[in-house]
C-alpha positions in Angstrom: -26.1 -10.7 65.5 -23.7 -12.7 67.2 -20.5 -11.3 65.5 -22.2 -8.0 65.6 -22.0 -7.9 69.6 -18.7 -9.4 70.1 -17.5 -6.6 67.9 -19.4 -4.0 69.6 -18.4 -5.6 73.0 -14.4 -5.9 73.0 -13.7 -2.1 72.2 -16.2 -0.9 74.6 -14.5 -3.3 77.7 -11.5 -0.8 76.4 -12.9 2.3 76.9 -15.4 1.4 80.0 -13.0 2.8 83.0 -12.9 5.8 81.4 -16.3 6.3 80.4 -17.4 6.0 83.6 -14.9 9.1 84.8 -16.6 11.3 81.0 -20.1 10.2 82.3 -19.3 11.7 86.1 -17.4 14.2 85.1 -20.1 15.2 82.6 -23.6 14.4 84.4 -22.2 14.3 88.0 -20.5 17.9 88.0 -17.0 16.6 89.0 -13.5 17.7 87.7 -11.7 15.8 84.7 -8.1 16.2 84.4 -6.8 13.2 82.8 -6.9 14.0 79.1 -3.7 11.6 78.3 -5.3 8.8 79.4 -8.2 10.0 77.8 -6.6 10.5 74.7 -4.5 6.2 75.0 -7.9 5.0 75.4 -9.3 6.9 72.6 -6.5 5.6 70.4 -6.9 2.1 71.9 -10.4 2.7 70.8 -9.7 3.0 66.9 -6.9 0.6 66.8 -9.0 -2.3 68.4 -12.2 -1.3 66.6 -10.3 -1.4 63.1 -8.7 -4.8 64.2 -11.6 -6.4 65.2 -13.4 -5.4 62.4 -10.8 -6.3 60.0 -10.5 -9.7 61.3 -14.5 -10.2 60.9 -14.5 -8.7 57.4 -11.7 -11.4 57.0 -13.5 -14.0 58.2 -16.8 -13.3 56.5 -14.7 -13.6 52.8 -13.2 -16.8 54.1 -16.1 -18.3 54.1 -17.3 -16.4 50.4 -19.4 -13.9 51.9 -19.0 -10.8 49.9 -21.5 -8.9 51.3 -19.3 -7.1 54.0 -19.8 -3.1 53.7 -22.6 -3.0 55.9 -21.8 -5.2 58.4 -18.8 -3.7 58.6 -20.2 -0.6 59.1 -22.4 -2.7 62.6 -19.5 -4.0 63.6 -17.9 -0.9 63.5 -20.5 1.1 64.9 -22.0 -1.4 67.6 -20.0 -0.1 70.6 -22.3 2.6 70.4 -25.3 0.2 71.2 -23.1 -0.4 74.4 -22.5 3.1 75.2 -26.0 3.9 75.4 -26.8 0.6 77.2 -24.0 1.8 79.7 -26.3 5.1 80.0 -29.3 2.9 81.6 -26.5 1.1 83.9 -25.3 5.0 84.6 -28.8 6.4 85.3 -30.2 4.0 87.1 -27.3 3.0 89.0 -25.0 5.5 89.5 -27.0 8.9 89.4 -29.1 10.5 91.5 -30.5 11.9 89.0 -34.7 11.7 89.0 -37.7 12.8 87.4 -39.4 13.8 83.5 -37.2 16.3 82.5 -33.9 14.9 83.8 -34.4 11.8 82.6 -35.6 13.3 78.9 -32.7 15.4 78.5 -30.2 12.4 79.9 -31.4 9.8 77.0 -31.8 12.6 75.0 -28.1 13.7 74.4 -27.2 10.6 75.5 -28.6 9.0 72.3 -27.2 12.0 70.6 -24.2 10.9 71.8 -23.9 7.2 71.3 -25.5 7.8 67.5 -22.0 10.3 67.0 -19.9 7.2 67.8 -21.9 4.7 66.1 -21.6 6.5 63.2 -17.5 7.7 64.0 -17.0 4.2 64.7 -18.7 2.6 61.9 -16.8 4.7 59.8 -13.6 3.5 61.1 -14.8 0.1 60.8 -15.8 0.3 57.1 -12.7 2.5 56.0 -10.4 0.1 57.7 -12.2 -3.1 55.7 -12.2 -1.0 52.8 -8.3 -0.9 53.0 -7.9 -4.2 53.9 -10.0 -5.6 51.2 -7.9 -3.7 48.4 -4.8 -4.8 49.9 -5.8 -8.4 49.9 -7.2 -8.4 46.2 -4.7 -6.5 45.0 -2.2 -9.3 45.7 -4.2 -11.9 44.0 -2.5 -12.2 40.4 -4.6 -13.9 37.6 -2.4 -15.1 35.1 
């Protein structure tokens, strides 16, 4: 659980600044013309996801641990947990936003949403362990 939020935790502190502008841009009806930056952080996104992940999926072999596909997969995919825990801080704080059906639809795609990048971001986590676990055993010579 522990390594599971500190991997979920450092790419989202990445990407918070800007999802705060995707959130008001989207749910608050205001204009969004930065897609550069938009794109940088979304590249800072995958880079820091893979490098934290690799360095857990490291750590969890140093200490003969095989069993890393899954929780590479969570470590991966937990900065989606913080996405839609950003959505209550969003909603509740930010918004003005009140009522059933607002707040149905809101969590609604918004858990739509954070699902897509727990699972995008899983992904990248697992395929980037993947790698990194070939390259290291394929150096190992047994003579």
């Amino acid at each position: 659980p522990c390594q599971v939020f500190m991997a979920g935790f450092l790419p989202f502190s990445a990407i918070y600044i800007e999802l705060h502008y995707i959130f008001a841009s989207v749910w608050g009806h205001k204009l969004y013309t930065l897609y550069g930056i938009l794109f940088i952080a979304f590249t800072m996104l995958v880079i820091v996801t893979s490098f934290i992940t690799i360095a857990l999926t490291y750590f969890q072999l140093a200490i003969e641990d095989h069993r890393w596909w899954w929780r590479s997969l969570f470590s991966g995919g937990s900065t989606g947990l913080f996405v839609y825990a950003y959505c209550f801080f969003y909603y509740f704080g930010r918004s003005g936003m009140f009522g059933f059906m607002q707040t149905s639809f809101f969590f609604g795609y918004m858990l739509l949403a954070s699902y897509a990048a727990f699972i995008m971001l899983g992904t990248i986590g697992f395929l980037s362990s993947l790698l990194f676990v070939r390259r290291i055993y394929r150096a190992i010579k047994c003579d």
